[in-house]
Structures are given as C-alpha cells and as structure tokens.
Residue frames as a rotation matrix with the C-alpha (Angstrom) as fourth column:
UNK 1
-0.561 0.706 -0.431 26.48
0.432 -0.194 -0.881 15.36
-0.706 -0.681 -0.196 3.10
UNK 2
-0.463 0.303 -0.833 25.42
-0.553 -0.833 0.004 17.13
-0.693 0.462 0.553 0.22
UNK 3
-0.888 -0.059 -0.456 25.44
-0.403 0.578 0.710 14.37
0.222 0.814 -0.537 -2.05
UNK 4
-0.585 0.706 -0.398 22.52
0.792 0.394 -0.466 12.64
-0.172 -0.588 -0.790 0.59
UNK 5
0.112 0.875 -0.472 20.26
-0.023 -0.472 -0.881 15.96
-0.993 0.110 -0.033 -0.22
UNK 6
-0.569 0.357 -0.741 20.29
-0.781 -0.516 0.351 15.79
-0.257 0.779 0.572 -3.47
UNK 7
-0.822 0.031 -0.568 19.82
-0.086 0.980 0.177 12.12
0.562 0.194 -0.804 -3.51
UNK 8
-0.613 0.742 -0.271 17.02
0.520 0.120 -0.846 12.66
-0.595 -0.659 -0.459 -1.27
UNK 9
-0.082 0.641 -0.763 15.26
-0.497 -0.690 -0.527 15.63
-0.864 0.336 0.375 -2.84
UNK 10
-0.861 0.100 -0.499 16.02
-0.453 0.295 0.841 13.36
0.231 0.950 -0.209 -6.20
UNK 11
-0.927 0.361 -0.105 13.53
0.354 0.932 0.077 10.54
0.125 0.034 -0.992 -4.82
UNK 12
-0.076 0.955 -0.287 10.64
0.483 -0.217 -0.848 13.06
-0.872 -0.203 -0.444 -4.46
UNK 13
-0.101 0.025 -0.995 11.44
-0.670 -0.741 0.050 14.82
-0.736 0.671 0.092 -7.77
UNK 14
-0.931 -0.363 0.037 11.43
-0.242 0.690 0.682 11.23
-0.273 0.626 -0.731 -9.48
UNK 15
-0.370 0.824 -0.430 7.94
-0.032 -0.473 -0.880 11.72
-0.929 -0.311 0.202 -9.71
UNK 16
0.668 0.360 -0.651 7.99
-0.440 -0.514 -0.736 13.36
-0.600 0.778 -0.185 -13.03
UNK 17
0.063 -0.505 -0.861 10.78
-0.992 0.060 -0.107 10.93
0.105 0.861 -0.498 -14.32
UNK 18
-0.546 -0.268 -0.794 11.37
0.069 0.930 -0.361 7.34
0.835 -0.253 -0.490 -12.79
UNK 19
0.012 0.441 0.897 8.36
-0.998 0.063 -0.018 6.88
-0.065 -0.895 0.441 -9.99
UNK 20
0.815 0.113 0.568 8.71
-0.454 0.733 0.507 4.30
-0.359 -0.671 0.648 -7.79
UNK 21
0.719 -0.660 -0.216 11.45
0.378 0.633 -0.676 2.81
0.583 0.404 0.705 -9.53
UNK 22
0.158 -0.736 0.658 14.13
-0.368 -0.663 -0.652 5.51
0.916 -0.139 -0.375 -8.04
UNK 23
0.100 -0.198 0.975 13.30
-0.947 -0.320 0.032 5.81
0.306 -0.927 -0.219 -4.72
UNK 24
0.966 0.050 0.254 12.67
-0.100 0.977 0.188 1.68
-0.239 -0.207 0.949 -4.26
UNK 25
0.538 -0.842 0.050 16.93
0.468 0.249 -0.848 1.51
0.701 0.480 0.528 -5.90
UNK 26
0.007 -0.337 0.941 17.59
-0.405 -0.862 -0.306 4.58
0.914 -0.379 -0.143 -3.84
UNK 27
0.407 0.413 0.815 16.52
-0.858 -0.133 0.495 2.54
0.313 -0.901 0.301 -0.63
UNK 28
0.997 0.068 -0.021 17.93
-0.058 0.945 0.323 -0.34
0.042 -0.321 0.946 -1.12
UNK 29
0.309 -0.935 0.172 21.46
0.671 0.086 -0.736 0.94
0.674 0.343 0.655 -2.13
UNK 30
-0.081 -0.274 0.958 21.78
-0.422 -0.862 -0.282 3.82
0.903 -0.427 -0.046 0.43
UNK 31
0.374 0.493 -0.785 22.41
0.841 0.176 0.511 2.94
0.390 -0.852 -0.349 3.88
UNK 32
-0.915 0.002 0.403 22.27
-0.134 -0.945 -0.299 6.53
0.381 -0.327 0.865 5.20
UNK 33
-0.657 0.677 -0.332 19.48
0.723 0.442 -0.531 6.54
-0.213 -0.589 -0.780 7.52
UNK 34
-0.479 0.422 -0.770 18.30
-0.362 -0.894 -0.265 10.06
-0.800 0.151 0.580 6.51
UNK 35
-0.345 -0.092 -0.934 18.09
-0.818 -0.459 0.347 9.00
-0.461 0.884 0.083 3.20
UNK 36
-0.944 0.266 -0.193 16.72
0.251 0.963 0.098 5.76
0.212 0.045 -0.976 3.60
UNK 37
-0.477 0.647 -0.595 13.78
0.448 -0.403 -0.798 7.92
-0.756 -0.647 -0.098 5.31
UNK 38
-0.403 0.194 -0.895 13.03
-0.486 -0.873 0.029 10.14
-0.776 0.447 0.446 2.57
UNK 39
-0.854 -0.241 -0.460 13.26
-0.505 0.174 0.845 7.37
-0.124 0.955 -0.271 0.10
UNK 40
-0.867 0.482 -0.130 10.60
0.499 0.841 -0.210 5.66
0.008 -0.246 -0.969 1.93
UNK 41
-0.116 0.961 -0.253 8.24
0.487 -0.167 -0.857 8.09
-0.866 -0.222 -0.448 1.85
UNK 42
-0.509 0.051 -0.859 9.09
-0.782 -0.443 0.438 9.42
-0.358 0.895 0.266 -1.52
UNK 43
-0.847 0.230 -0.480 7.79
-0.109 0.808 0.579 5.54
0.521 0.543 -0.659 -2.46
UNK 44
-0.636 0.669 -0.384 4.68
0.645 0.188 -0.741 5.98
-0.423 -0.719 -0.551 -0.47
UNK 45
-0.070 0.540 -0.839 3.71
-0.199 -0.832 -0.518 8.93
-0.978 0.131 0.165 -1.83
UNK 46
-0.579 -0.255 -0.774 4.41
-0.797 -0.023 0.604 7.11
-0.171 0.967 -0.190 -5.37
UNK 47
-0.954 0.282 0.103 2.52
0.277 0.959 -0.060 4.39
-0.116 -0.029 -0.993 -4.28
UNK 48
-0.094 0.958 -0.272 -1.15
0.286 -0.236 -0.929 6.32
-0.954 -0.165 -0.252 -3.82
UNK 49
-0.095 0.803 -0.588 -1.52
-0.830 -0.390 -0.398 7.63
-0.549 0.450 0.704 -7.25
UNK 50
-0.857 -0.208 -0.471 -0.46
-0.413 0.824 0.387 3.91
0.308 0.527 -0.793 -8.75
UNK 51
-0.868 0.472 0.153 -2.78
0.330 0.780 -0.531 2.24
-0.370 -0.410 -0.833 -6.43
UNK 52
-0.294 0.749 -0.594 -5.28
-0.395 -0.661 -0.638 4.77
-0.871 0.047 0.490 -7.14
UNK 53
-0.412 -0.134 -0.901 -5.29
-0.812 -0.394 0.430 4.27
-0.413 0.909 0.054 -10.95
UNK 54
-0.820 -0.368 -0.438 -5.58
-0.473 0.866 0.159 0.68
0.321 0.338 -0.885 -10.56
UNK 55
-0.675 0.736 0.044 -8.27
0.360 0.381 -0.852 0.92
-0.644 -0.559 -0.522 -8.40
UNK 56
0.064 0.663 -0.746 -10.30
-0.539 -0.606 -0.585 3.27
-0.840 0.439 0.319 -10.93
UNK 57
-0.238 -0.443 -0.864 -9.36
-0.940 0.329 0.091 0.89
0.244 0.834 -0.495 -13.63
UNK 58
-0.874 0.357 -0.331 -10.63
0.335 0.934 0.124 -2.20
0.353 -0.002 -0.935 -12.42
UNK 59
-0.437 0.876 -0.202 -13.84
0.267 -0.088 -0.960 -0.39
-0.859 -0.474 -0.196 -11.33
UNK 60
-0.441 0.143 -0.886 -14.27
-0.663 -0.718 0.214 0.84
-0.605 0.681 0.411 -14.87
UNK 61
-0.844 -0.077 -0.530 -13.62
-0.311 0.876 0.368 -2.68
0.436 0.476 -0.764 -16.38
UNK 62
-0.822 0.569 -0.032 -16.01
0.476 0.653 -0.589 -4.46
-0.314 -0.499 -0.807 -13.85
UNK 63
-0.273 0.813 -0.514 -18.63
-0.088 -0.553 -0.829 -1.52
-0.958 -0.181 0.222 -14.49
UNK 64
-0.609 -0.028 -0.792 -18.26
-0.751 -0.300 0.588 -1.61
-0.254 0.954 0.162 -18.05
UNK 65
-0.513 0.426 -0.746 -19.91
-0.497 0.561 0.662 -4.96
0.700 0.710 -0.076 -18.66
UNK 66
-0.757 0.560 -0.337 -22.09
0.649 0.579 -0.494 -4.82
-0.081 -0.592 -0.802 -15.63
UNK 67
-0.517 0.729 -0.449 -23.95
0.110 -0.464 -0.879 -2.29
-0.849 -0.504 0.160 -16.03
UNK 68
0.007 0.782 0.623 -27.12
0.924 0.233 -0.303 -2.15
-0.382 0.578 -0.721 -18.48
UNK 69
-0.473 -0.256 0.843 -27.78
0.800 -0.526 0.289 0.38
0.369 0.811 0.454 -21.33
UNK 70
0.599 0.797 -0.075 -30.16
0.600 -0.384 0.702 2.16
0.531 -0.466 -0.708 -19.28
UNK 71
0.757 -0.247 -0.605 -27.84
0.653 0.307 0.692 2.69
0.015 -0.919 0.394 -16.56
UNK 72
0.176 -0.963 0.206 -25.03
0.923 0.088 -0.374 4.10
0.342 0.256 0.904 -18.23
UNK 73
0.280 0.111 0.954 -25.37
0.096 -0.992 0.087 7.42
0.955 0.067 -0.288 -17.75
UNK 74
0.896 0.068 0.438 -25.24
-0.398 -0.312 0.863 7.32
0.196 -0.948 -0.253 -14.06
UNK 75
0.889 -0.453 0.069 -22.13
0.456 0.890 -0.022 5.38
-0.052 0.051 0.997 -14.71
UNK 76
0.026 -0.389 0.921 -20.46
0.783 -0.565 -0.261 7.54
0.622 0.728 0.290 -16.74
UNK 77
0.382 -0.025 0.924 -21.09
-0.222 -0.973 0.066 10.31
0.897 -0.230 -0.377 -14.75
UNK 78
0.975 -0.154 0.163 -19.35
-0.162 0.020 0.987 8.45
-0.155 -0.988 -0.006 -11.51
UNK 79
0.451 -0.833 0.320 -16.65
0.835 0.520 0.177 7.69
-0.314 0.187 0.931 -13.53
UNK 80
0.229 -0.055 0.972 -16.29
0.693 -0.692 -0.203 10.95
0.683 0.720 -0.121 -14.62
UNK 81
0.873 -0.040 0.486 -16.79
-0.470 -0.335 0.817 12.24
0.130 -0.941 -0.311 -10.76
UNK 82
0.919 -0.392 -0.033 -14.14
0.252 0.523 0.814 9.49
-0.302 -0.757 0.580 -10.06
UNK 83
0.367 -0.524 0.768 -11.67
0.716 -0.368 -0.593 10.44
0.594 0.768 0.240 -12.93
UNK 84
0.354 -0.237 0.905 -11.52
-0.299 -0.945 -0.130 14.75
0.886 -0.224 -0.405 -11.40
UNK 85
0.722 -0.492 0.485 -10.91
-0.560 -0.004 0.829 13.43
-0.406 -0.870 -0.279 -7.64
UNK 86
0.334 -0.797 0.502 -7.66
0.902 0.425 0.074 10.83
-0.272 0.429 0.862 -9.08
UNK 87
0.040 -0.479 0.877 -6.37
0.644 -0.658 -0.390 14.25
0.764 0.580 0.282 -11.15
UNK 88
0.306 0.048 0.951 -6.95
-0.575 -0.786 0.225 16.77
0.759 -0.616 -0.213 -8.07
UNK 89
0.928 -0.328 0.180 -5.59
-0.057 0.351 0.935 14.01
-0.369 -0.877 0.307 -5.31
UNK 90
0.461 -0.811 0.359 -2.55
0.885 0.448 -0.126 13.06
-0.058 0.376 0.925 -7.90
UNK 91
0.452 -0.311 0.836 -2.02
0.301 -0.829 -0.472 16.92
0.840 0.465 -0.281 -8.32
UNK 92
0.688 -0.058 0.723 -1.56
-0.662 -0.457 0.594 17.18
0.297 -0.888 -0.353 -4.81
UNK 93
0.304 -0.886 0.349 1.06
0.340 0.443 0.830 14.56
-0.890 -0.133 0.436 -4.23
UNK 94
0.352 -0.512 0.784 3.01
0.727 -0.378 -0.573 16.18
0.589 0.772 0.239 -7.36
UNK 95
0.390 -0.338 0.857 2.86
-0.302 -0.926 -0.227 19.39
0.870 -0.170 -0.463 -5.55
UNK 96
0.907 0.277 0.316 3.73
-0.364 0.142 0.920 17.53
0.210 -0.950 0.230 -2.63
UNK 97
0.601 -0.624 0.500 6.70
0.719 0.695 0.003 15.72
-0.349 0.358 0.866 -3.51
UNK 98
0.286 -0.804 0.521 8.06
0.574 -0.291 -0.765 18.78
0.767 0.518 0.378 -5.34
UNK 99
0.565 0.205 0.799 7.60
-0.584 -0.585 0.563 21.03
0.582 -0.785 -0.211 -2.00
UNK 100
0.916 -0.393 0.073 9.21
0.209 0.626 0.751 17.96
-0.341 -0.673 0.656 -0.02
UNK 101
0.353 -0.823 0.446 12.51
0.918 0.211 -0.336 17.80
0.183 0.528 0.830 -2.61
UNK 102
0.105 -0.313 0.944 12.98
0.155 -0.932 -0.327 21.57
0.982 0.180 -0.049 -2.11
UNK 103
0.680 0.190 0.708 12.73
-0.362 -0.753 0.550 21.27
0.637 -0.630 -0.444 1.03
UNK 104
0.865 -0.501 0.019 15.00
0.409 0.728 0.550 18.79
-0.289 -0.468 0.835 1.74
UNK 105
0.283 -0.758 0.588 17.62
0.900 -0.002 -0.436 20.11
0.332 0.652 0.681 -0.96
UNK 106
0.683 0.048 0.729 17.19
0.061 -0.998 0.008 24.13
0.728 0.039 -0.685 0.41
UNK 107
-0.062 -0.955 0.289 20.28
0.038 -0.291 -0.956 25.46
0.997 -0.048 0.054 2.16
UNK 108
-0.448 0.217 0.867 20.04
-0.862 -0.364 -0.354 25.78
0.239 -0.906 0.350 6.14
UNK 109
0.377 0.897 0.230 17.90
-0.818 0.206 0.538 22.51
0.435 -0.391 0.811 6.52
C-alpha cells in the first residue's frame, strides 16, 4: 500500500524529471486502480503545458513569415503577451502537480 503512494505521488512529481514519459509507463504497468487514476491525470496535467508549447510554437513560425515589417511590433508584443500566460498557466500545473503528489503521499490520506 505504501509502495502505490509513492508511485502515485511519483507520477505528479515527474514533472520536474521524466514528464509524460513516467506516468504513461506508470499506467500501463500498474494495474492498481488507484494508481492507474493518478497516473492518468498526472499525464493530463503533463499534457497541457506540451500541447501548449506546441501550440505557441507553430503560431510563432506561421507568424514569423506572415507578417510584414510594419506589423511586427504588434506581433511581437502578442507573442510576448502569449509567452507570460504559457509561464503563469505552466507555473500553475507545477504547483499543481507538486500539491497533488503531497497530497497523495501525506500520512492519513
């Protein structure tokens, strides 16, 4: 039983070492249901800042060589707008994820 929280609280703490990779191993090898639960939403929550990134990264590209010298500025400055919300949504699933692992791992739960 113990092993299963740490192994849980690992797949939200994999974050900062092995995202998405963990919890996606962690789900397919575990068939604890608890832990099959956790792992899945630890990979959800690992999934939004990937997708994110990818979206902001093919909007850059596409913008980059559509948009006229004139223009740039106003570019720049959405990309710059888009950039702070990515860092301040990704900060929040960080803190989210580590807040989840502690709580999963904390005595009594």
């Amino acid at each position: 039983m113990e092993n299963n929280k740490i192994i849980s609280a690992l797949c939200y703490a994999s974050l900062l070492f092995a995202p998405f990779l963990m919890p996606l191993i962690v789900y397919f090898v575990m068939k604890d249901k608890e832990v099959r639960y956790h792992a899945k939403r630890a990979l959800l929550s690992h999934s939004i800042p990937t997708f994110l990134s990818f979206l902001l990264a093919i909007f850059g590209f596409i913008g980059m060589f559509s948009v006229d010298y004139h223009n740039m500025g106003g570019f720049v400055t959405l990309m710059f707008v888009m950039m702070a919300i990515y860092f301040l949504v990704t900060l929040g699933i960080i803190i989210w994820n580590l807040v989840q692992a502690y709580r999963v791992y904390r005595p009594g739960f």
